[in-house]
N, C-alpha and C positions, 0 to 999 in steps of 0.2 A: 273217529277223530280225523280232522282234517288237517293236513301239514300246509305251513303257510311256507311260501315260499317270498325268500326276500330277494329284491332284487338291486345289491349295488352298481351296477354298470354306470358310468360316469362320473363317480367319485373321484375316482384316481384324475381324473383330466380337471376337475375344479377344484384340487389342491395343487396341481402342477399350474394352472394355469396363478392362480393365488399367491405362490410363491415365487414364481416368475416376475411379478408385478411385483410384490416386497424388492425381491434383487435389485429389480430395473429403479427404482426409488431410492433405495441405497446407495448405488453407483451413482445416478444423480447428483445426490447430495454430495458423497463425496467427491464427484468431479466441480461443482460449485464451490463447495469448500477446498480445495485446490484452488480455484481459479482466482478466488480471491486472497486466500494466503499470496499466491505469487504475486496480483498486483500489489499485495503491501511489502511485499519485499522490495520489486523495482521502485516504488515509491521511496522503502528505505532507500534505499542506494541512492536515487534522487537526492531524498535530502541530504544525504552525508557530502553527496560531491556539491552543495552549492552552498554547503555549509564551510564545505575545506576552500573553495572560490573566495565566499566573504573573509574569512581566517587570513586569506592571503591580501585582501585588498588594504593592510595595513600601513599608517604614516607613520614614522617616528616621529615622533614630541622632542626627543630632547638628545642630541647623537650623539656624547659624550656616552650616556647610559644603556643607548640603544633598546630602549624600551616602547615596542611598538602600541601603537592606540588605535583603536576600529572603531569610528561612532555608528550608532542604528542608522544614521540613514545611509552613510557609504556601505555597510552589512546590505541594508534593504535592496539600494541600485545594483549592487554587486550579484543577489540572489537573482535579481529579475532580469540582468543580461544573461546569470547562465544557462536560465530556463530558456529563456528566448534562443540561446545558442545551439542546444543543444535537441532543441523544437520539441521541447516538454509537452506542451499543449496538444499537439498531434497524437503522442501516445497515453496520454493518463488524460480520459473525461472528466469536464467539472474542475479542472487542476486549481488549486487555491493556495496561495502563501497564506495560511494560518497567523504567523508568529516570524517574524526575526527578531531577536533580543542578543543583544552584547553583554557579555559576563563577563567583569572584571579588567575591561578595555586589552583579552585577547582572547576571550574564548567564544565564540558566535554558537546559538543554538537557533535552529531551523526548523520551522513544524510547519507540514503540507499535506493537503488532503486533497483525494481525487474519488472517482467514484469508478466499482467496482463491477459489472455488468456479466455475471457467472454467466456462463453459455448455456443454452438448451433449457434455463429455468429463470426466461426473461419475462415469462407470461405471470409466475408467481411473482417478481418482484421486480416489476416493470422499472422503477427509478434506482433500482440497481442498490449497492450495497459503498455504505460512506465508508474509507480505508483513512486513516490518519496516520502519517510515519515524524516521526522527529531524529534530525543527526547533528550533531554537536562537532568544532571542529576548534583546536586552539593553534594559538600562534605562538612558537616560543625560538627568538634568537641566543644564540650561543659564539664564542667567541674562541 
């Protein structure tokens, strides 16, 4: 009888190399998914401070009562100086006013979308990844 002899030699290096590639993809990913988590955060923040800018661009209607009023379009001009102040444009690609809407003539809600561009996995998703943030800011005087 004849003994067969087996010969694993190489195995071990094309599970290491196998699993090497899994890691390096995971880490990927997760560094992508970071990357855009954080631009939707600086977006939030965006929109919260141009949200509390329009909150502030308030008239009084009647100054006995002191009851401020904000219409859509002093909210709208108001959003678009602070972004321009603050050179929005430069840091969030694609930056877009979605939304300025007045609630209840003092509470300004602010929706803005930019686009998210993950690093090192630009070749997967070339036009980058849409972020939408919304921030809400009211206005309330006291005496």
């Amino acid at each position: 009888m004849m003994k067969r002899v087996r010969h694993d030699d190489g195995q071990t290096s094309i599970f290491v190399i196998g699993a090497t590639v899994i890691v390096l993809l995971f880490a990927l990913t997760i560094t992508a998914i970071m990357a855009v988590t954080l631009q939707h955060r600086k977006l939030l923040s965006l929109a919260d401070s141009a949200a509390q800018s329009a909150a502030t661009s308030f008239t009084i209607a009647d100054p006995q009562e002191l009851s401020p009023t904000i219409t859509n379009s002093t909210a709208t001009r108001q959003v678009s100086e602070h972004l321009t102040n603050v050179d929005a444009v430069q840091r969030f690609p694609n930056l877009n006013i979605e939304s300025v809407r007045v609630i209840g003539d003092t509470t300004v809600e602010v929706q803005l979308s930019a686009t998210a561009h993950p690093p090192i996995v630009n070749w997967v998703i070339p036009a980058g990844v849409q972020v939408v943030a919304e921030g809400t800011a009211r206005t309330r005087l006291e005496q």
